[in-house]
PAGU-877816 format. One record per atom (N, C-alpha, C, O): x, y, z. Coordinates in pm, whole numbers, padded with zeros to 5 digits, always signed. Layout:
BEGIN
XYZ
...
This chain:
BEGIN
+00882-00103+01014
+00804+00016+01000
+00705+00027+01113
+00649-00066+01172
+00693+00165+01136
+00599+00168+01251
+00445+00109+01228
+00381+00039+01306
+00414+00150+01124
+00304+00105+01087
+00367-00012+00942
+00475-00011+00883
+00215-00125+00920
+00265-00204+00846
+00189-00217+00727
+00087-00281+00700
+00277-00124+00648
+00252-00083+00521
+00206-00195+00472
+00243-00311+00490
+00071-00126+00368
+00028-00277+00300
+00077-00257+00167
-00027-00258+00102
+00185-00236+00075
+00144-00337-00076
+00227-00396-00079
+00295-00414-00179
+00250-00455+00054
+00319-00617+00080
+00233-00714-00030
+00257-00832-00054
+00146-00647-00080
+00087-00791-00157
+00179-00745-00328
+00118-00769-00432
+00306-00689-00334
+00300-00661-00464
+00475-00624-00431
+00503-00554-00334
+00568-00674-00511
+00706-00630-00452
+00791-00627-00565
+00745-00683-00665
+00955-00553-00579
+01019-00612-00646
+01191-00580-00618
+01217-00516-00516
+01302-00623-00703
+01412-00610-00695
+01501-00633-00788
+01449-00727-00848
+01630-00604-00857
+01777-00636-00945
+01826-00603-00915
+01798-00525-00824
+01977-00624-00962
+02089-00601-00939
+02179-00535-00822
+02175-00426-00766
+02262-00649-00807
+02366-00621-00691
+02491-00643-00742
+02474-00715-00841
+02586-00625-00731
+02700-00644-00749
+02810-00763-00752
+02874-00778-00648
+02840-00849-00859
+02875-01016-00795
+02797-01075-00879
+02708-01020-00944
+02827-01185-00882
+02752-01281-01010
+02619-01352-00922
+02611-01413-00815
+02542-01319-01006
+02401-01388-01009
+02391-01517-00987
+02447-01594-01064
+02309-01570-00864
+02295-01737-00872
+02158-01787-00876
+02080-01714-00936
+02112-01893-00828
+02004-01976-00826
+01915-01840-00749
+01965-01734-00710
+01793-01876-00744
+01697-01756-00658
+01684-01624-00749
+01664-01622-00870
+01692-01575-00711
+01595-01462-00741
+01725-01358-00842
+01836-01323-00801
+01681-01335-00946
+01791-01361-01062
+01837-01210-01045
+01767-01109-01044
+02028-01228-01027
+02064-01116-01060
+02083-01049-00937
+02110-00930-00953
+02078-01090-00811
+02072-01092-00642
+02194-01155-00601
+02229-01267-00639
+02250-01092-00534
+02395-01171-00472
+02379-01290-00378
+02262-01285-00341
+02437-01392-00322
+02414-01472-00258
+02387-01443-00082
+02336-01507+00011
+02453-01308-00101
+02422-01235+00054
+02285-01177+00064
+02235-01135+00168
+02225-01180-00060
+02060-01077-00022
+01953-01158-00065
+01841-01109-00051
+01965-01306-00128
+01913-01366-00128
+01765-01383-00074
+01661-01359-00136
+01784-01446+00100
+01703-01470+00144
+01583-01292+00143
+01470-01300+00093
+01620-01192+00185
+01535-01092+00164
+01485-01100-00002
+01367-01124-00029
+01553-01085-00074
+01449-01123-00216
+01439-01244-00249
+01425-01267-00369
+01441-01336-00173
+01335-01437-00186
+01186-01405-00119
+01078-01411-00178
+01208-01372+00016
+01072-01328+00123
+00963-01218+00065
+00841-01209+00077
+01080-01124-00017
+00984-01029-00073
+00908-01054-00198
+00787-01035-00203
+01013-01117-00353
+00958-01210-00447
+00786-01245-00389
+00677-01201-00425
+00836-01367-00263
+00722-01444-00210
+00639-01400-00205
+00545-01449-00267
+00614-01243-00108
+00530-01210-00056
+00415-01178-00179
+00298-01217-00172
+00459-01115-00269
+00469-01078-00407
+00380-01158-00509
+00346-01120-00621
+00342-01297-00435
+00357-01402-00577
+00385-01369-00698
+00323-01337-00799
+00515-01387-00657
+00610-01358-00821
+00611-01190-00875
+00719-01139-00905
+00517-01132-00882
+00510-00999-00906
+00624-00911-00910
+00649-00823-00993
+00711-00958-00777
+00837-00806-00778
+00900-00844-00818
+00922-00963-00843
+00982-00706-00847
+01121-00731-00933
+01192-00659-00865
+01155-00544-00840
+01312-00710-00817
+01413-00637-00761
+01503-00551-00855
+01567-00607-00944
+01510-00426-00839
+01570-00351-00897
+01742-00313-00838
+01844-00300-00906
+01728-00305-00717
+01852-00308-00639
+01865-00380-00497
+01774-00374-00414
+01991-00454-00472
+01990-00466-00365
+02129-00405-00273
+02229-00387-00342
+02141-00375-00132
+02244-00270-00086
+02235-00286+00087
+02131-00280+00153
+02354-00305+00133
+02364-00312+00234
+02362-00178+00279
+02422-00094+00212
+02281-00135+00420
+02236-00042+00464
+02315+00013+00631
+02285+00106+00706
+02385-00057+00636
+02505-00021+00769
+02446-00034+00869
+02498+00035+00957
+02333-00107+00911
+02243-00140+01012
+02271-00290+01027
+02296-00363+00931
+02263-00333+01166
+02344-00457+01163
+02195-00564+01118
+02080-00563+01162
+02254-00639+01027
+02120-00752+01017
+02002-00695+00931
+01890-00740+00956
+02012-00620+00853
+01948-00515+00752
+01978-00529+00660
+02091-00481+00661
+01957-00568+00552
+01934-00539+00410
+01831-00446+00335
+01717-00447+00381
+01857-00371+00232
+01793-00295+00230
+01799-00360+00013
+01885-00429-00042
+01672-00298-00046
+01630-00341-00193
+01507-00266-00243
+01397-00249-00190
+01562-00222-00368
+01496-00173-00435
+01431-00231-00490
+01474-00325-00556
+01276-00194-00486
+01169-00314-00557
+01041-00247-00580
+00976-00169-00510
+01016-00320-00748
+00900-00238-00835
+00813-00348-00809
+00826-00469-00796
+00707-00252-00806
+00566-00369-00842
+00504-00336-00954
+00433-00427-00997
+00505-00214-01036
+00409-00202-01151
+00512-00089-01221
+00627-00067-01182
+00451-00029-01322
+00528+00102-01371
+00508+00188-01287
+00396+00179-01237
+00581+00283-01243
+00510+00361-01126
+00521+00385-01007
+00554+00485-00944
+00484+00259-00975
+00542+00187-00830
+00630+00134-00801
+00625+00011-00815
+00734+00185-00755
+00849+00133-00726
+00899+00208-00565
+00872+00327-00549
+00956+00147-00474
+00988+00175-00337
+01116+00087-00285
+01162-00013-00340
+01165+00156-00156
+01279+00092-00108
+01165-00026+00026
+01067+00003+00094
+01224-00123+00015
+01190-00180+00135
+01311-00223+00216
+01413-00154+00206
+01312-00351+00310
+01428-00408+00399
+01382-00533+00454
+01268-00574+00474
+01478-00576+00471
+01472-00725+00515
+01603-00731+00606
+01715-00681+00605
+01511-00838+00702
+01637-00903+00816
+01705-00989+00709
+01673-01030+00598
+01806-00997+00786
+01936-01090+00699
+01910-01200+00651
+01949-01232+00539
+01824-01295+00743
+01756-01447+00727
+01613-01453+00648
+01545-01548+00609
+01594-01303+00638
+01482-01318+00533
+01335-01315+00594
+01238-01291+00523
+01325-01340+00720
+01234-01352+00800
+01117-01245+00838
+01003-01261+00880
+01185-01144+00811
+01137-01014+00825
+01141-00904+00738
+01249-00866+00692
+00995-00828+00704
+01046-00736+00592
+00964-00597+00686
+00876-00610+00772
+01012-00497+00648
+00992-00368+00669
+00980-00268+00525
+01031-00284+00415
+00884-00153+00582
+00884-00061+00453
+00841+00062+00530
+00786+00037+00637
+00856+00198+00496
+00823+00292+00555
+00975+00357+00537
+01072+00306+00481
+00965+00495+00608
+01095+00567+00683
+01178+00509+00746
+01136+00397+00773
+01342+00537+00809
+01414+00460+00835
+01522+00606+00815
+01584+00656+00721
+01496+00645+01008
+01574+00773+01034
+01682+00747+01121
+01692+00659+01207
+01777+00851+01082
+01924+00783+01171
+01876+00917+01335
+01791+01006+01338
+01946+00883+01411
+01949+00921+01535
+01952+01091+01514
+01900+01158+01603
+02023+01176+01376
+02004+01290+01345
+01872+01333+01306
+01844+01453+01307
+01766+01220+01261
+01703+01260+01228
+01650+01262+01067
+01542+01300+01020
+01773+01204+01001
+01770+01218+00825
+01684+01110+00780
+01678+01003+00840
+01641+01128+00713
+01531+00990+00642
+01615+00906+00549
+01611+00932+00429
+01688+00810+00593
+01776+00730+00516
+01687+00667+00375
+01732+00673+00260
+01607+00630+00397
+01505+00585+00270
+01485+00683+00224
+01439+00606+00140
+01466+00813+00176
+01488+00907+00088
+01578+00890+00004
+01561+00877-00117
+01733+00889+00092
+01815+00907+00031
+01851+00752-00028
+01911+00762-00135
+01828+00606+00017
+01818+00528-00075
+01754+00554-00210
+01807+00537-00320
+01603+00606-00178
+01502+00591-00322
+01607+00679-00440
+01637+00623-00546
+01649+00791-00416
+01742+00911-00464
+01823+00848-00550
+01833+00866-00672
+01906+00737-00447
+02025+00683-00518
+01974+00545-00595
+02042+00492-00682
+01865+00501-00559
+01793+00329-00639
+01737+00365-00751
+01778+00377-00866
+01635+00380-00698
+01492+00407-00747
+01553+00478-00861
+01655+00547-00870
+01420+00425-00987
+01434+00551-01104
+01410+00666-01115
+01368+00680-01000
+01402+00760-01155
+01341+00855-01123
+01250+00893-01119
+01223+00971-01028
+01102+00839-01269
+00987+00863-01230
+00927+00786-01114
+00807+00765-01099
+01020+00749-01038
+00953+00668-00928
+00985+00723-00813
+00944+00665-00712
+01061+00842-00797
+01107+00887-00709
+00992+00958-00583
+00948+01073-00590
+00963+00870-00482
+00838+00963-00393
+00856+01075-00387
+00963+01125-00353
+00740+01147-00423
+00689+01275-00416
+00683+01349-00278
+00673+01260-00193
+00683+01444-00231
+00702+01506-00131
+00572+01611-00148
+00583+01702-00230
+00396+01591-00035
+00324+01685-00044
+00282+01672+00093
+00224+01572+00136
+00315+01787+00169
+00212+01790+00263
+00095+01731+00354
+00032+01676+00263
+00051+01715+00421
-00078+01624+00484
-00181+01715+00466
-00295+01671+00483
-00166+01846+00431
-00263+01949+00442
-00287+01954+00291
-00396+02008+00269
-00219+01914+00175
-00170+01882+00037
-00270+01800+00022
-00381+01813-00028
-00201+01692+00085
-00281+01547+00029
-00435+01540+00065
-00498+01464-00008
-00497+01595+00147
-00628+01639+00221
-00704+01684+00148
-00820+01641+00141
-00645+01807+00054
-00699+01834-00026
-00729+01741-00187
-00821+01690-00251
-00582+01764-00193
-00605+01651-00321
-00706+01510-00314
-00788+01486-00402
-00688+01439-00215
-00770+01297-00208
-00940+01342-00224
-01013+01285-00304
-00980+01440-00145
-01107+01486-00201
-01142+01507-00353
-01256+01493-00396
-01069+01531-00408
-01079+01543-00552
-01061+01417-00637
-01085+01444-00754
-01026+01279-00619
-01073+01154-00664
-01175+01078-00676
-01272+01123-00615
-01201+00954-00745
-01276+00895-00742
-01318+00818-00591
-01242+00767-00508
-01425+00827-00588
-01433+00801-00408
-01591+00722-00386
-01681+00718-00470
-01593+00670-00267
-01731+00636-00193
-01737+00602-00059
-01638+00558+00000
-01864+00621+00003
-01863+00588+00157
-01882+00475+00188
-01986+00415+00159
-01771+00416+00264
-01867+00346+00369
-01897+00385+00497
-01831+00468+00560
-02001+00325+00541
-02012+00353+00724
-02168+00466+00677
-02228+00479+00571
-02191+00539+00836
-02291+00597+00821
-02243+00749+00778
-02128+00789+00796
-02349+00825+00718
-02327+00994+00629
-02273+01028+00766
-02157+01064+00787
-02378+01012+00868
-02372+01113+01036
-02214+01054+01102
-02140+01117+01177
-02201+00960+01065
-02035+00969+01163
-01973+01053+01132
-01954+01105+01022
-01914+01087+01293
-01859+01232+01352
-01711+01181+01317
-01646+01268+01259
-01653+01082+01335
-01521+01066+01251
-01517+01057+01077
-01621+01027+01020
-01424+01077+01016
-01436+01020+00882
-01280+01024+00803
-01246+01132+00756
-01184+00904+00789
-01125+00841+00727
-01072+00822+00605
-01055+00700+00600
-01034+00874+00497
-01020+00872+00348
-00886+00748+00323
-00764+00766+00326
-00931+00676+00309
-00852+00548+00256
-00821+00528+00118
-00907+00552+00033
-00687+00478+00082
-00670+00422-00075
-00635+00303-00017
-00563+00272+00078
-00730+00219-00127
-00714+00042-00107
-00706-00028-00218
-00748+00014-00326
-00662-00117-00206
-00668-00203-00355
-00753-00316-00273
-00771-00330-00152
-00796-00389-00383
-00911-00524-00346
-00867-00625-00278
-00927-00686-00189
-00717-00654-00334
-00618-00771-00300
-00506-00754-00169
-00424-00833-00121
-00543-00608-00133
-00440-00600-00008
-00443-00630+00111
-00505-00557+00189
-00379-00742+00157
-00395-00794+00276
-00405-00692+00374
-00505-00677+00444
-00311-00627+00379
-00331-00495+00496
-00410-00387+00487
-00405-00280+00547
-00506-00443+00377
-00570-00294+00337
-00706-00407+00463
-00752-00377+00573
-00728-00535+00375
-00830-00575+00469
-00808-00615+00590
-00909-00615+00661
-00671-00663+00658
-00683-00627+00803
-00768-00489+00872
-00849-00484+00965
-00704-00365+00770
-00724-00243+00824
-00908-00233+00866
-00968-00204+00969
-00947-00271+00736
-01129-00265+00708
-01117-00353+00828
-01092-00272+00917
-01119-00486+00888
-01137-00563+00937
-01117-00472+01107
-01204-00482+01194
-01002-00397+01125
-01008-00334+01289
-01074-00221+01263
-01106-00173+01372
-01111-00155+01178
-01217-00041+01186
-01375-00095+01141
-01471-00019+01126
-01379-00212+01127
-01538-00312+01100
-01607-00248+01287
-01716-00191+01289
-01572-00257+01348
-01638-00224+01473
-01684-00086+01497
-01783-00030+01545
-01597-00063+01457
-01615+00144+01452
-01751+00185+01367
-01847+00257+01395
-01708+00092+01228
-01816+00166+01120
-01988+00083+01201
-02082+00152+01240
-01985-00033+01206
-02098-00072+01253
-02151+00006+01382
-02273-00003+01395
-02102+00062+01458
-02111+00193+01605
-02174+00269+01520
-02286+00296+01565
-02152+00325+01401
-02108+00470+01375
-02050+00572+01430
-02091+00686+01448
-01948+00519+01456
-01832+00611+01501
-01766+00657+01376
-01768+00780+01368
-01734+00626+01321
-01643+00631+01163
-01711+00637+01060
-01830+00615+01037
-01619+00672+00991
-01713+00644+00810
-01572+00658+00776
-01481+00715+00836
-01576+00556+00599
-01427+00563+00549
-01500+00595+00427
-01606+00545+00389
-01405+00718+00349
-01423+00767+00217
-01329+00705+00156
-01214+00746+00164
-01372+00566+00066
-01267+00521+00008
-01246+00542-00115
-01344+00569-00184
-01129+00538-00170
-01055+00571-00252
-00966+00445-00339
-00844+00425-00339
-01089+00360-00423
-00995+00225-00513
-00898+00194-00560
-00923+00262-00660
-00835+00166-00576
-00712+00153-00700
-00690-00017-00701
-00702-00099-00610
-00664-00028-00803
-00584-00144-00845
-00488-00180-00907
-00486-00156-01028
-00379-00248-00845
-00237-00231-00898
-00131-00370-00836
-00016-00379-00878
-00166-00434-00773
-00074-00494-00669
-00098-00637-00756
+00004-00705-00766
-00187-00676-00804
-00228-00819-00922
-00249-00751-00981
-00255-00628-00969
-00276-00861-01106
-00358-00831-01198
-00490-00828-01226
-00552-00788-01324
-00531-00889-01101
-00664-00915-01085
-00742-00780-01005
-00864-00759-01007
-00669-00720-00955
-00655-00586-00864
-00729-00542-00942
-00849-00551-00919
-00682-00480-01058
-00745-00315-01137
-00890-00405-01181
-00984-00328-01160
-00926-00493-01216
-01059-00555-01278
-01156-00576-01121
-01272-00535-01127
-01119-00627-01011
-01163-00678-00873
-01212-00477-00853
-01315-00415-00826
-01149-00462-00867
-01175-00303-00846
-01313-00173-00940
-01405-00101-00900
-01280-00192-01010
-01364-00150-01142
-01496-00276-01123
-01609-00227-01127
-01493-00349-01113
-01660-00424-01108
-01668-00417-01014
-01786-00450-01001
-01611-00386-00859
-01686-00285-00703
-01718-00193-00796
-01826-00218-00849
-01664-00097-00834
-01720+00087-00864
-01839+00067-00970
-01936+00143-00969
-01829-00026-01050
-01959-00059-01151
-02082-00121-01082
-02198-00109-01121
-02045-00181-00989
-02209-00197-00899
-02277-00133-00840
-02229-00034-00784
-02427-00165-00826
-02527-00050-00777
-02499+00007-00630
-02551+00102-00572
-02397-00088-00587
-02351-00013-00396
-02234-00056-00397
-02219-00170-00353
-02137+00003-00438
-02015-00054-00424
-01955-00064-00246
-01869-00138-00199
-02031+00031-00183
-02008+00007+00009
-02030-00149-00030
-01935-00227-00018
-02139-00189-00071
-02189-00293-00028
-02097-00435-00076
-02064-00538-00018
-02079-00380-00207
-01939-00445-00316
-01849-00476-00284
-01815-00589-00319
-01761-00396-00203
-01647-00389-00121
-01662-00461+00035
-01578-00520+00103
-01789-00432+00058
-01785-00515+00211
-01785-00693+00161
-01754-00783+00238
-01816-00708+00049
-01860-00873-00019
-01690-00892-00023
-01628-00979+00037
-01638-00795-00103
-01491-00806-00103
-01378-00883+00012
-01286-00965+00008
-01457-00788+00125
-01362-00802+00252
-01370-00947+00365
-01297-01009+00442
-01499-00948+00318
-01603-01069+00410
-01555-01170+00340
-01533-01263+00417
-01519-01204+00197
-01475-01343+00128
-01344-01332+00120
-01284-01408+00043
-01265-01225+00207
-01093-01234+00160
-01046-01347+00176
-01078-01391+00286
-00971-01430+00104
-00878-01532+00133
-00702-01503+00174
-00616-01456+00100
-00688-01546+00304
-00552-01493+00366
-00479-01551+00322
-00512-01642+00245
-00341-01523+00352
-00266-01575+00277
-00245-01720+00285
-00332-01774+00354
-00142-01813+00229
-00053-01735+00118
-00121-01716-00028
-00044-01710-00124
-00294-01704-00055
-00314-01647-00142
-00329-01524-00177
-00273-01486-00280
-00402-01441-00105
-00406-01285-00028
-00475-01228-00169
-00425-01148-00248
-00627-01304-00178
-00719-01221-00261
-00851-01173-00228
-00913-01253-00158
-00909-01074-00256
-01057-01052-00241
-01127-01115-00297
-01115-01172-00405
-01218-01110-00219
-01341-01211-00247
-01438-01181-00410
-01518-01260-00462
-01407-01074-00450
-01497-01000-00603
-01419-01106-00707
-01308-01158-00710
-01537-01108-00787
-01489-01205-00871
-01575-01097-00999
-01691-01062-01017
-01428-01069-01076
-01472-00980-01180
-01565-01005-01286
-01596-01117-01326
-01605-00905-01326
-01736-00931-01437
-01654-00967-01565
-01535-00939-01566
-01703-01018-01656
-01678-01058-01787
-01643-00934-01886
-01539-00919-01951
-01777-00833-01882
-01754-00717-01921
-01781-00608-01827
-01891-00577-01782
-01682-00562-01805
-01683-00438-01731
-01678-00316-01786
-01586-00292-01865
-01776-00217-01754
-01766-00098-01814
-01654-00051-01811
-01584-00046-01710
-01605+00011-01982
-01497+00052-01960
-01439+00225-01880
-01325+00269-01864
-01585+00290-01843
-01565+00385-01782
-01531+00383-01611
-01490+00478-01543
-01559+00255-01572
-01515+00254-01463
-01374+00169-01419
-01333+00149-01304
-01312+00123-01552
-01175+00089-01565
-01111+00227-01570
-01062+00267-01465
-01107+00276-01638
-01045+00444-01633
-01074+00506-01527
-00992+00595-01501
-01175+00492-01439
-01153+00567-01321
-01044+00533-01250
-00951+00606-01215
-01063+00366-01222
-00965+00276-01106
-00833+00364-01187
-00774+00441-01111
-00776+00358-01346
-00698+00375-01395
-00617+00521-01340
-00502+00530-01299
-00737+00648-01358
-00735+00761-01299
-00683+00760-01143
-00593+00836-01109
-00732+00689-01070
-00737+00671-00945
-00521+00625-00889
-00441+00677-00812
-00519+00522-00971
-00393+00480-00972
-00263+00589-01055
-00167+00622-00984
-00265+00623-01153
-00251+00751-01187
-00210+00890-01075
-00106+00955-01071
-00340+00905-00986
-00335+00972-00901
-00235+00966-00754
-00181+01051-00683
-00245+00836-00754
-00166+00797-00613
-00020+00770-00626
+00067+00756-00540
-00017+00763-00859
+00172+00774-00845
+00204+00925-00808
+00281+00945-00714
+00166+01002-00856
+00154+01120-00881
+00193+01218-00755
+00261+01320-00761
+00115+01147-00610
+00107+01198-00508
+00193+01099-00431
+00160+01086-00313
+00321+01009-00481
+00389+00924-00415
+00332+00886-00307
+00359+00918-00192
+00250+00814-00347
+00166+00618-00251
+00220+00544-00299
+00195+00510-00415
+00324+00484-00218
+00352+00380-00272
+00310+00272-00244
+00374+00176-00286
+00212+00252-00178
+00160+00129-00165
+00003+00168-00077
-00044+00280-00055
-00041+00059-00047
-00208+00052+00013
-00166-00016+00182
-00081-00099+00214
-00264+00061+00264
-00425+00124+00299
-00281+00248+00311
-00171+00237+00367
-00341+00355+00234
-00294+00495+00257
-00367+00606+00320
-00419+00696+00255
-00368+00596+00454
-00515+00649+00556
-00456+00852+00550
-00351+00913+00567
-00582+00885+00520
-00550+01068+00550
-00672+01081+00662
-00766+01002+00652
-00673+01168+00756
-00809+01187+00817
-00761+01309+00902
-00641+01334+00895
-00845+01397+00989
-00810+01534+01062
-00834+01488+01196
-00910+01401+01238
-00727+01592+01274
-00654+01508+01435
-00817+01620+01515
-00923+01659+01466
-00777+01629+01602
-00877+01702+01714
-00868+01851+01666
-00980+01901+01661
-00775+01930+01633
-00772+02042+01575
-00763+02057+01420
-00697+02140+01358
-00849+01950+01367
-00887+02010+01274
-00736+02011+01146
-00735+02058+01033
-00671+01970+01191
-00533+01933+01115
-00515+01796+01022
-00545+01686+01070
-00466+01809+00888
-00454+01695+00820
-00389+01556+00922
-00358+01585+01038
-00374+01441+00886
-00279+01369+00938
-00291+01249+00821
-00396+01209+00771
-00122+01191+00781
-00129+01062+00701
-00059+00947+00727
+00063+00932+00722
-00166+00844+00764
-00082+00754+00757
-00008+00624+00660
-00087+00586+00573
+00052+00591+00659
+00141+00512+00551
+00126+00378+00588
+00229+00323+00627
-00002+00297+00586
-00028+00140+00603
-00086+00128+00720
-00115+00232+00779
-00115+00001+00781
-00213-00013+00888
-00124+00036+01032
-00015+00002+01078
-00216+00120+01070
-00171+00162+01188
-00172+00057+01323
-00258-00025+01358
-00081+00083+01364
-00019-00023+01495
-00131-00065+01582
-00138-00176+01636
-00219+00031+01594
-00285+00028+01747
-00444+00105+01651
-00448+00222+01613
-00501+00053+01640
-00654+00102+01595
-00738+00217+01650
-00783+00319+01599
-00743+00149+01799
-00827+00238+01931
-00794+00394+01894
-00861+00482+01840
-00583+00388+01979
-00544+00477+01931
-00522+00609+01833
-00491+00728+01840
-00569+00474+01705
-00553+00634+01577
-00698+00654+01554
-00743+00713+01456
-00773+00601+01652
-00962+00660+01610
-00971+00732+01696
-01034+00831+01657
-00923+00747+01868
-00902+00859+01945
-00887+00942+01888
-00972+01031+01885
-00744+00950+01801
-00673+01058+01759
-00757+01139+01668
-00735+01260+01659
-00848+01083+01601
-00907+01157+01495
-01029+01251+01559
-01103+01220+01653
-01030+01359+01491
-01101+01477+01515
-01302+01417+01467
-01395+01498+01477
């Protein structure tokens, strides 16, 4: 993927065709190593729903849930070594991962199709908060979960921007990728600065192969700010996210733009923004 989608921290996959062996149950002995890597990435979490050779040489391609809801096509190199998620267009131009999810995927899981000028609107209308300064002339609308490695790389290459004030990110919580996610999440939004909550978050991440935030949930958490995160997640099946840092922000003219996981080049997509 061009960019590297984060809810690598959350995966899943079943059934292929051929009898089931050792590994990852219900997986042919040819797709193995990709749902093993993804399983992994996962700790344990995904479930493979399908797996399918994709006519790309050294490609495997698998259907894999992480929650109710969430469910997406990803890919893996043959040896397992490598996973990809995003689009995946043939030389015409067709979005072959469409037409996987179409034919895998269940149906309430089927990504949604809205606009950047859609989603722009809609994300303003969630549960939300700032970080960075009010006066930055850029500004960012992120969906993150607590536990996403690529959500905190992302915080981590825009940490320079927000301390400039160049940027500000309107973030947008959810929790979904653990189980520890939706609670790590809801006691940020229940504290008196959750900017501040979330930066404690990012500053104590532990990389992998544990790949958790640093919040260590409250005992009792208000239950009104569980229903938000709840609302929040809700919202992002709804608007097919399938996974975290899900960046929206406006180009130089004033035009939506979305991106689908951490963008390649940082500099680049903060130029780009209006």
């Amino acid at each position: 993927m061009k960019l590297r989608k984060t809810i690598l921290a959350g995966l899943l996959a079943a059934g292929v065709s051929g009898a089931a062996i050792a590994g990852v149950p219900n997986v042919g002995k040819d797709f193995q190593p990709g749902a093993e890597a993804i399983v992994a990435m996962s700790h344990g979490h995904a479930q493979i729903l399908k797996a399918f050779h994709t006519g790309v040489a050294d490609m495997d391609g698998y259907a894999v849930q992480l929650a109710p809801g969430h469910a997406m096509i990803m890919y893996a190199s043959a040896d397992g070594k490598y996973l990809f998620m995003g689009g995946m267009f043939n030389r015409k131009g067709t979005n072959e991962s469409m037409k996987y999810a179409h034919e895998y995927l269940p149906s309430a899981d089927l990504p949604k199709v809205f606009t950047p000028a859609a989603m722009g609107t809609a994300i303003q209308k969630t549960a939300h908060f700032l970080i960075g300064k009010p006066s930055a002339p850029k500004t960012v609308w992120m969906v993150m979960d607590p536990n996403c490695v690529f959500c905190h790389l992302t915080y981590e290459h825009l940490l320079p921007y927000l301390k400039k004030g160049a940027v500000r990110i309107e973030l947008v919580p959810v929790g979904f990728l653990k189980p520890s996610s939706l609670p790590k999440a809801a006691t940020i939004l229940a504290s008196k600065d959750p900017a501040k909550a979330w930066a404690y978050d990012e500053t104590h991440y532990i990389m992998p192969p544990t790949e958790e935030g640093g919040t260590v949930p409250l005992k009792h958490i208000p239950q009104s700010d569980i229903r938000t995160i709840q609302a929040n997640n809700t919202w992002m099946n709804q608007h097919g996210i399938g996974g975290t840092p899900y960046l929206i922000y406006r180009g130089p003219k004033h035009q939506w733009h979305v991106v689908n996981g951490m963008p390649s080049d940082m500099s680049s997509f903060v130029a780009g923004m209006g």
